[in-house]
C-alpha positions in Angstrom: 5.8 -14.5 -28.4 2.6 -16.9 -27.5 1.5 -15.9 -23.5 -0.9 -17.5 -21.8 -2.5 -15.6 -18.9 -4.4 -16.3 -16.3 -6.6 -13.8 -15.0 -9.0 -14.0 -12.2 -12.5 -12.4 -12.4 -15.6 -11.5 -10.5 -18.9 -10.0 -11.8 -20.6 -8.3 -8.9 -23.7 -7.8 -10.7 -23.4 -12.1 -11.7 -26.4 -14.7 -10.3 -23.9 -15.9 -8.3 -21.0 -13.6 -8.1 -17.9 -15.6 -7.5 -14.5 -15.6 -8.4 -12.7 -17.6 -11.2 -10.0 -17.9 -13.4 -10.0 -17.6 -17.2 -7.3 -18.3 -19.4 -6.5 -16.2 -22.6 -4.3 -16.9 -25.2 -2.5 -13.8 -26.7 0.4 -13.3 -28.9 2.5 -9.7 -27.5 5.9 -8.8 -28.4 9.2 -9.7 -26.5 8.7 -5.9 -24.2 4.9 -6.5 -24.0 3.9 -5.9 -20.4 1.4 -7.6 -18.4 -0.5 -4.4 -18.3 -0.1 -4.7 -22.3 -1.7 -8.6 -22.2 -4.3 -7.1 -20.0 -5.2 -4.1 -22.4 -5.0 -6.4 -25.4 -7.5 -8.6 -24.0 -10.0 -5.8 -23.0 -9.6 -4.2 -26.8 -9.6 -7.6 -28.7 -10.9 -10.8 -26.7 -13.5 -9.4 -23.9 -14.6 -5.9 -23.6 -16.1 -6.9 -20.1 -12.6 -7.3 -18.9 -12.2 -4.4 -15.6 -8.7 -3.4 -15.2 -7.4 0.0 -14.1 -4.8 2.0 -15.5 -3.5 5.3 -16.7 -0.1 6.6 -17.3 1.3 2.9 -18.2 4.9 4.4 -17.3 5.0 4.0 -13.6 3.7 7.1 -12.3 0.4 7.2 -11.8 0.0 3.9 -9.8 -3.1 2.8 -11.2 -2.3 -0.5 -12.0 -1.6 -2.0 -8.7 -1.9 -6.1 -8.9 -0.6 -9.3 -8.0 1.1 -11.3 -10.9 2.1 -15.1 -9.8 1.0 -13.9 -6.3 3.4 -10.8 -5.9 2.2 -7.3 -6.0 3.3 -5.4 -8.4 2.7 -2.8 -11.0 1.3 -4.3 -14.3 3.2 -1.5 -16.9 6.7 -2.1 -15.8 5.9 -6.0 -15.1 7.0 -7.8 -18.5 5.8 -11.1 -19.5 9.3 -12.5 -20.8 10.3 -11.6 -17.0 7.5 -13.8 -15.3 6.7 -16.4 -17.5 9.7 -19.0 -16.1 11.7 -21.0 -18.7 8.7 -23.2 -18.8 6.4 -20.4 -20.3 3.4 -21.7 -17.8 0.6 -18.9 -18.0 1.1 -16.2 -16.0 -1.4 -16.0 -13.2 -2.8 -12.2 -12.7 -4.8 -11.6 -9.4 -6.3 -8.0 -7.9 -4.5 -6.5 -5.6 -4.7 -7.4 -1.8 -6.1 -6.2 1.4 -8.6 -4.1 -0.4 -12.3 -4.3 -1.1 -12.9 -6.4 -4.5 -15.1 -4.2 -7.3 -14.7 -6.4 -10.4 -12.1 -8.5 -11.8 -9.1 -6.3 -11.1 -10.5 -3.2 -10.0 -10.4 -2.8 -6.4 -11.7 -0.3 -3.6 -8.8 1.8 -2.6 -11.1 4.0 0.6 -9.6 2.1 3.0 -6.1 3.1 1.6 -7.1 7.0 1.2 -8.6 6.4 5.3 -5.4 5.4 6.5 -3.7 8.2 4.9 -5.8 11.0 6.3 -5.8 8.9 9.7 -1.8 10.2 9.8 -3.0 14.0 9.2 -0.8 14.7 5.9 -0.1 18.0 6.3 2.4 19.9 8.3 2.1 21.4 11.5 4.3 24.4 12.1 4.3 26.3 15.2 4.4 30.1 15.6 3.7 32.8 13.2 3.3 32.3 9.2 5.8 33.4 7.3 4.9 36.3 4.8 5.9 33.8 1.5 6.5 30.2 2.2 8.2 28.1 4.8 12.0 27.9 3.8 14.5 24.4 4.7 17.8 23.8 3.2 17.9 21.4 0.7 20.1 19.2 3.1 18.0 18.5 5.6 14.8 17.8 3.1 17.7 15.2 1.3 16.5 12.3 3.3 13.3 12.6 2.7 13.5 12.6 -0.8 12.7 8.5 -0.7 9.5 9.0 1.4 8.1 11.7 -1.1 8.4 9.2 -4.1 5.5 7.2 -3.2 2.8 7.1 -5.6 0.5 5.7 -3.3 0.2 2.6 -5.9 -0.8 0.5 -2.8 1.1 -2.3 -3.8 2.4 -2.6 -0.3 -0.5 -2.5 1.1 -1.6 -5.6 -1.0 1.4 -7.7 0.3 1.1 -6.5 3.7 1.1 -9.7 5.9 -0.5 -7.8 9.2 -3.2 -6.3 7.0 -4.9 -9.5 6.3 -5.5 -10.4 9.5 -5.7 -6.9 11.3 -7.5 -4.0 9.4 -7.0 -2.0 12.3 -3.4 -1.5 10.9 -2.5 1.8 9.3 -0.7 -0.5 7.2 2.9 0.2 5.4 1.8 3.2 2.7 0.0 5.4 5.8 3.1 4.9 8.0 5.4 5.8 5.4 3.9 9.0 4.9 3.4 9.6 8.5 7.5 9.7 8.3 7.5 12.1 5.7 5.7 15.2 8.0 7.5 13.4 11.6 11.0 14.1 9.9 10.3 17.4 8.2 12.5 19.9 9.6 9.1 22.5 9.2 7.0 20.3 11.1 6.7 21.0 15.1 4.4 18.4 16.0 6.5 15.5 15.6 6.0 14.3 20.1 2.1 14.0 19.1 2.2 12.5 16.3 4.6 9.7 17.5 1.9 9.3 20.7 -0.6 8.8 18.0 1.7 6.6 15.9 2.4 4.7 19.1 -0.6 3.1 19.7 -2.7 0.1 18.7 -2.8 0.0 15.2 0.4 2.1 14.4 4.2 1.7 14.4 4.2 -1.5 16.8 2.2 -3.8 15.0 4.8 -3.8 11.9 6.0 -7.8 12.2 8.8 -6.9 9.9 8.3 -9.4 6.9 9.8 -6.5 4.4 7.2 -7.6 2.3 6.1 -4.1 1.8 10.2 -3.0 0.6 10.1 -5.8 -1.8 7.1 -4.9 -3.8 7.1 -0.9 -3.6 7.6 -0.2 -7.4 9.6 3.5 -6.3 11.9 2.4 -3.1 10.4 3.9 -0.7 10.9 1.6 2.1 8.2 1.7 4.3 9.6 -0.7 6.9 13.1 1.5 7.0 10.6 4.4 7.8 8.6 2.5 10.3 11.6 1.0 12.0 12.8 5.0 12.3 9.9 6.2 13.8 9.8 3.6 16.5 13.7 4.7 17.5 12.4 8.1 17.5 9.3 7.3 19.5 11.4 5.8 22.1 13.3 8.7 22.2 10.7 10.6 22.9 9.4 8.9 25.8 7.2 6.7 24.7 8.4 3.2 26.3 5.4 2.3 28.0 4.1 -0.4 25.4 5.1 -4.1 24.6 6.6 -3.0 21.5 9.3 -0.8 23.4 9.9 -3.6 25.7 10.1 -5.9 23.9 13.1 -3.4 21.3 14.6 -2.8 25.2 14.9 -6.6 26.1 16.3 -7.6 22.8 19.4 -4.9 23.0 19.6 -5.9 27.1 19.6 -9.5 26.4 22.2 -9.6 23.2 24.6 -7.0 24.9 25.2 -8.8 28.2 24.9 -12.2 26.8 26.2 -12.2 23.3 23.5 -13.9 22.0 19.5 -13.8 22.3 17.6 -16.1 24.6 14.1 -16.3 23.1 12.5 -17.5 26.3 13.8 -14.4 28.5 13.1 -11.6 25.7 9.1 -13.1 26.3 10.0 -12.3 30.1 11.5 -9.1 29.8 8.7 -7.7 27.4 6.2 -8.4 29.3 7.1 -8.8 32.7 7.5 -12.0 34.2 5.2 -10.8 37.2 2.7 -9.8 35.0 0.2 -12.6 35.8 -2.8 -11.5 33.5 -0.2 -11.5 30.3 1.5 -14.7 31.4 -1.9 -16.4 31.7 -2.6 -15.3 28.1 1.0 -16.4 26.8 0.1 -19.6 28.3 -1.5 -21.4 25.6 0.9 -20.9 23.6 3.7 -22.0 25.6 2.0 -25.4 26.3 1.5 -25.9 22.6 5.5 -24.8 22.0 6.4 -27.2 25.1 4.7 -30.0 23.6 5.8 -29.3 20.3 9.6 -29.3 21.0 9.7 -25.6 20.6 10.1 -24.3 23.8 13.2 -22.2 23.8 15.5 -23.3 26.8 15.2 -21.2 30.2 19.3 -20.8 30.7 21.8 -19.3 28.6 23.8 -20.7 25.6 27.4 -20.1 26.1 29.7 -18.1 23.6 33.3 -17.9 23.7 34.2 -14.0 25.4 30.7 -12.7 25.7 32.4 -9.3 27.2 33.3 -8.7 23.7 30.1 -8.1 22.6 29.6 -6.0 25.3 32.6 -4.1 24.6 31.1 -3.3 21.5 27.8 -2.1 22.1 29.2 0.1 24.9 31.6 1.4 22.1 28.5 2.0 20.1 27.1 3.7 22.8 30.0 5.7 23.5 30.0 7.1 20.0 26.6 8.3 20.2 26.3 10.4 23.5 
């Protein structure tokens, strides 16, 4: 099978070290993996060629990239599966959000930061236990997602809040925070959700599920995030925009049936807060002007006390 691909490289150590793409032209078989391509290249066409790998079967994570602008993992990417009916080259890019080394290597200390930002260990109160600490094997059952990761930091790459906030403890750090807040063994689950809880952590997620998509073992890091925030809440820690804003949405929707964008920004933030009203107002002109305002009064629905039949039902059920 004839593949063309598309790789993109940078020299560091270059007179002018800038990126580009270069095109090989390789003939793999029908399996052959992009991590395959890449190797053949390295061994045959250009020994310059930096790509990382290891294990080549999905465990070890190494090979973290972006193949037609997706992030993936190049040994269980296969050519025949990304080339399109068309067979266009298939464009292979480093992974995102993290430091550029040379040509597909990238600098993963910003990942490992993040990670030990979250304090990855357990925290169990009281005295040690002479052998080990003991937990049934159905309570450690849902975690058995969360413990997958191979921290491949492919969902780091695609996370959308990452490249424009580094601050972010982005989607691989939060899913591992999950790990120690919902282990039965751990006791300091209230302080790490205060930590989680602040600028940087669980509120700053937008959502996109980019990060579910590309994770090569299932994880779900957004499922984890979106549990932590419910347990943070829980917890009593509603005094942020983020929790508000969760608070509004469920007000709004149960008493009205539906969601009225333009009372959720009200409600979040308070429409007597002047100082975050005066900031929102830039943006409200431009959605004013733009035909996007969302209207002030309510849509109608036919029985909106239905809805609100249901969520009390809901509510009912979990006292």
């Amino acid at each position: 099978m004839d593949v063309a691909l598309n790789v993109r490289r940078f020299d560091p150590e270059a007179e002018r070290p800038e990126s580009y793409y270069q095109e090989f032209a390789l003939e793999v078989d029908e399996t052959a993996t992009v991590l395959d391509g890449l190797i053949q290249v390295r061994e045959e066409v250009d020994g310059t060629l930096a790509v990382r790998c290891s294990c080549r079967s999905a465990i070890c994570g190494s090979c973290a990239m972006k193949v037609n602008g997706k992030g993936v993992l190049g040994c269980t990417t296969k050519f025949i599966d990304v080339m399109g009916p068309d067979g266009a080259a298939v464009t292979v890019e480093p992974a995102g959000n993290m430091g550029l080394i040379k040509d597909l290597v990238v600098e993963f200390d910003a990942h490992w930061d993040k990670i030990k930002a979250i304090e990855p260990w357990l925290k169990p109160s009281g005295p040690a236990p002479e052998a080990e600490y003991l937990t049934s094997d159905q309570d450690m059952l849902h975690l058995a997602g969360v413990m997958g990761c191979i921290q491949s930091g492919v969902c780091t790459s695609e996370c959308t809040v990452l490249e424009i906030d580094e601050n972010f403890l982005g989607p691989a750090a939060l899913a591992k925070a999950y790990r120690f807040v919902a282990d039965p063994r751990d006791d300091a689950d209230v302080d790490r959700l205060g930590q989680l809880n602040r600028y940087g952590g669980i509120w700053d997620c937008t959502r996109c599920m980019k990060c579910v998509e590309a994770c090569p073992k299932d994880v779900d890091p957004m499922g984890r995030i979106m549990a932590m925030r419910e347990l943070a809440m829980v917890a009593g820690y509603t005094d942020n925009n983020g929790a508000s804003h969760a608070n509004a949405f469920y007000d709004i929707v149960k008493r009205n049936g539906l969601l009225n964008e333009f009372w959720l920004i009200m409600k979040t933030f308070g429409m007597f807060n002047i100082p975050e009203m005066l900031k929102l107002a830039p943006i409200g002109i431009k959605a004013f002007f733009r035909g996007k305002m969302p209207p002030i009064t309510f849509d109608k629905i036919p029985e909106p006390k239905s809805v609100t039949r249901i969520f009390e039902k809901v509510e009912g059920r979990n006292k």
